[in-house]
MILOSE-961592 format. One record per residue (C-alpha): residue in one letter; y, z, x. Coordinates in steps of 0.001 Angstrom, whole numbers, plus 500000, padded with zeros to 6 digits. Example, Ala and Ser with C-alpha at 12.3 -4.5 7.8 and 13.67 -1.06 7.14 Angstrom:
REM residues 2
A495500507800512300;S498940507140513670;
***
This chain:
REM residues 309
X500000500000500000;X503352499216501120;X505523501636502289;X508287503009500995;X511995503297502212;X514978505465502339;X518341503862501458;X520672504888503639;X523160507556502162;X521060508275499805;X518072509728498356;X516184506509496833;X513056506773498263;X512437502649496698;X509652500288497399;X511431497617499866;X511868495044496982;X514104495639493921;X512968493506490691;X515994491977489584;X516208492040485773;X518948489050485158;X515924487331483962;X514982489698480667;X516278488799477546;X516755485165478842;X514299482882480529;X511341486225479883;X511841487120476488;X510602490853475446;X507027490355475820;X507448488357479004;X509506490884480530;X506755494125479953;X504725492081481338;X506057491295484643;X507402495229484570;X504207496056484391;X503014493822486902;X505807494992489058;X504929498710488708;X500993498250489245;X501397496520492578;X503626499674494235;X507210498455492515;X509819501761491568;X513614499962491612;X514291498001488997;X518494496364489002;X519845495251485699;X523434494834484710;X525723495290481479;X526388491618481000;X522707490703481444;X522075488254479388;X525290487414478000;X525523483763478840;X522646483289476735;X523379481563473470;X522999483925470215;X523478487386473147;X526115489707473110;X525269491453476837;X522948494389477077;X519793492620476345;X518432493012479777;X518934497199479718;X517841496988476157;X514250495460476793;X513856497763480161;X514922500856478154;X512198500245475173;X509981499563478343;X510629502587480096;X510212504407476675;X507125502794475714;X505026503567479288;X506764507098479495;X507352506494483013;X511643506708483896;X511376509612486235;X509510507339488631;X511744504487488708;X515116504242490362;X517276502025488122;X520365500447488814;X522897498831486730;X526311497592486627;X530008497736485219;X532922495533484634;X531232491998483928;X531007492232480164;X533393490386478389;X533501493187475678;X534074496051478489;X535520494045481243;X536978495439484728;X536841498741486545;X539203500829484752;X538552504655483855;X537822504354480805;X536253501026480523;X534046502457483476;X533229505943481340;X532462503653478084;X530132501478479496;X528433503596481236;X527708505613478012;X527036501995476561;X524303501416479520;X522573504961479060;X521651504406475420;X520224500842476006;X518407502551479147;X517183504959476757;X517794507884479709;X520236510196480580;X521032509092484161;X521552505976486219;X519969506130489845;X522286503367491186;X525210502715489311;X527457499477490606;X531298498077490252;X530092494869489512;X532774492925490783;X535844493618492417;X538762494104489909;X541829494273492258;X544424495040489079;X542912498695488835;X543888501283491670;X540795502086493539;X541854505289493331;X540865505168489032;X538107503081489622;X536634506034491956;X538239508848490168;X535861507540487371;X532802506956489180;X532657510327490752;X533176512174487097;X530003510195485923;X528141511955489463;X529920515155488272;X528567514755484671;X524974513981486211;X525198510833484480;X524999508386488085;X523786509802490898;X524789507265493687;X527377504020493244;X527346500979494878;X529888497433495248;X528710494277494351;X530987491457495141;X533227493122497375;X534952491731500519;X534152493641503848;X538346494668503362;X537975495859499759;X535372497829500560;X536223499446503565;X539757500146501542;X537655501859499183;X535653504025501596;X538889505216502453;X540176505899499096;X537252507919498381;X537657509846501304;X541341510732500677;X540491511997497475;X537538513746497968;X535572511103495792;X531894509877495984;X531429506741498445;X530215503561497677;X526467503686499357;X525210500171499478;X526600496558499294;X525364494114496993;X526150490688497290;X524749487275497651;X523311486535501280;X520298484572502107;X518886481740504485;X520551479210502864;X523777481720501734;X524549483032505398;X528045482705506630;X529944484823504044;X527910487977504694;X527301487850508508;X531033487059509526;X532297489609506863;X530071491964505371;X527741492748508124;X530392494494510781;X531620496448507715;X528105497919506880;X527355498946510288;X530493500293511021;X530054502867508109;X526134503451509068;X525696501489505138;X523422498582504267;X523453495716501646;X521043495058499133;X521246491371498402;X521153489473495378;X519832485329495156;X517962486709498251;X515786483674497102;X519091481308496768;X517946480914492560;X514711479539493736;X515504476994495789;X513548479460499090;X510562480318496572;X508857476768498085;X508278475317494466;X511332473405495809;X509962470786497943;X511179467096498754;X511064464526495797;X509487466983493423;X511308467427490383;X511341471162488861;X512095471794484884;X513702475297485252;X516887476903483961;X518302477664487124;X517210474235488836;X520615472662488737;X522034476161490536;X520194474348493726;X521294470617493716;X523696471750496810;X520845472908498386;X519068469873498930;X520541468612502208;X518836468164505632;X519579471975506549;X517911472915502970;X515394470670503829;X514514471856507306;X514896475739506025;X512171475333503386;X509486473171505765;X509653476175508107;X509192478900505739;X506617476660503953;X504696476386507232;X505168479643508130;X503678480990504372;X500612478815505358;X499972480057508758;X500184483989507335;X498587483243504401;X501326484451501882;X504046482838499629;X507078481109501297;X509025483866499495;X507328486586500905;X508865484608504212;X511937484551503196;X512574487723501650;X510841489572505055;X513746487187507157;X516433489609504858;X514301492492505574;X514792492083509420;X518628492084509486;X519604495544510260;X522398495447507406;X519515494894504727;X517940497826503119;X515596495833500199;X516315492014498885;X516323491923495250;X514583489092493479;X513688488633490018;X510241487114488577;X509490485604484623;X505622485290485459;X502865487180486916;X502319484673489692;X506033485065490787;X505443488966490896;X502729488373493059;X504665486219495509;X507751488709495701;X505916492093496114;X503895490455499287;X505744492466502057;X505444491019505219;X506896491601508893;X507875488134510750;X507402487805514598;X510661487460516864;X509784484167517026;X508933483369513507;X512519485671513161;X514281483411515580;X513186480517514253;X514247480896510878;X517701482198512363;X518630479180514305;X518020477050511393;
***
């Protein structure tokens, strides 16, 4: 059994691959989704990211279906104190930005679609710049003080924003951010290395990154000439250049030679950076669970390889 990992500045003890849930309520209906929660859970799984605004974009939704199905899942197996569950504010068009009380709201919204009375992990979904950080974290640690969160994180911060905020929450005597999460992956590079990465090490912090898979396109169902009917297949049309190309031959070949899926390969290259605590991907099938939750560690040279790519 794989083992599991400490974030830093924190207590999450988490297996080192979160399940993102963006997919429940949208291409894994209800059914779908216990399924693959299951699934998850069975093969050593405990962290489990969802988000307000998942699945708003979805015809016919209003937001909240994603927390909705994982709450009547986390009621139906009994099973919430061994999970670590993290969600997100400030995306929902019906509670947008990172004010007090739109923060205080929704996360009172989130706990009764959760079905619990905490939130392991509780994010700033996105930066709102027209909100003094100093609300926006005034607001976040009340919800530690209530017991309702028990760590926060950024998603879609700049390396300035956040280290602004670090500071802000050390002025006041506020709770920290804890962990990063925004988009970096092998084909997704440049914006994280040249300006999240210095940020997170200078503050002993890592990232836990989201289209760690870049929306399929590194899952190696992607190949050359091969047409793919998926939701999320025209999110990788600017993938499929001669870099994209070359990136995806050498995980394939590398998935062959160690006898696991090329996004086991890809999700162990995140692993390795020191600024990566656990990749999140999400999965609407059984087989895609299975490819995710293989945990791997590449050589230096596999490493290197896939680095100079």
């Amino acid at each position: 059994m794989t083992s599991r990992i400490t974030i830093p500045q924190t207590d999450l003890n988490v297996f080192p691959l979160c399940l993102g849930g963006n997919v429940f309520g949208w291409s894994a209906n209800k059914e779908q989704s216990f399924e693959v929660l299951d699934a998850f859970v069975a093969a050593g799984g405990n962290f489990i990211d969802t988000a307000d605004v998942y699945s708003e974009w979805v015809p016919g939704n209003s937001g909240g279906e994603s927390e909705t199905i994982l709450g009547e899942w986390m009621a139906a197996r009994g099973n919430r104190a061994s999970l670590v569950i993290a969600t997100k504010v400030s995306m929902l068009s019906t509670r947008p930005g990172l004010s007090a009380s739109n923060i205080l709201a929704a996360c009172d919204d989130s706990l009764r679609r959760l079905q619990t009375d905490y939130i392991d992990l509780y994010y700033a979904h996105k930066d709102d710049p027209s909100v003094p950080l100093e609300e926006t974290l005034g607001a976040f640690d009340q919800l530690i003080k209530a017991g309702k969160v028990r760590f926060i994180g950024a998603s879609q911060h700049s390396g300035a924003r956040l280290t602004e905020a670090l500071a802000v929450s050390e002025a006041n005597g506020y709770a920290k951010y804890s962990v990063l999460q925004n988009e970096y992956n092998l084909m997704e590079r440049s914006a994280f290395e040249a300006d999240s990465a210095g940020v997170l090490k200078a503050n002993g912090m890592q990232g836990l990154p989201f289209f760690s898979l870049a929306r399929g396109f590194l899952s190696g169902k992607y190949q050359p000439g091969v047409e793919i009917d998926s939701v999320r297949a025209g999110g990788v049309e600017g993938y499929k250049t001669e870099r994209g190309w070359a990136i995806v031959a050498a995980i394939s070949k590398i998935a062959e030679d160690r006898k696991v899926s090329p996004s086991a390969v890809s999700l162990a290259w995140l692993r390795a950076q020191s600024t990566v605590a656990a990749p999140i991907a999400s999965a609407r099938t059984l087989e895609q669970v299975a490819e995710i939750m293989q945990v791997l560690e590449l050589s230096p040279e596999e490493f290197a390889l896939l680095s100079s790519l």
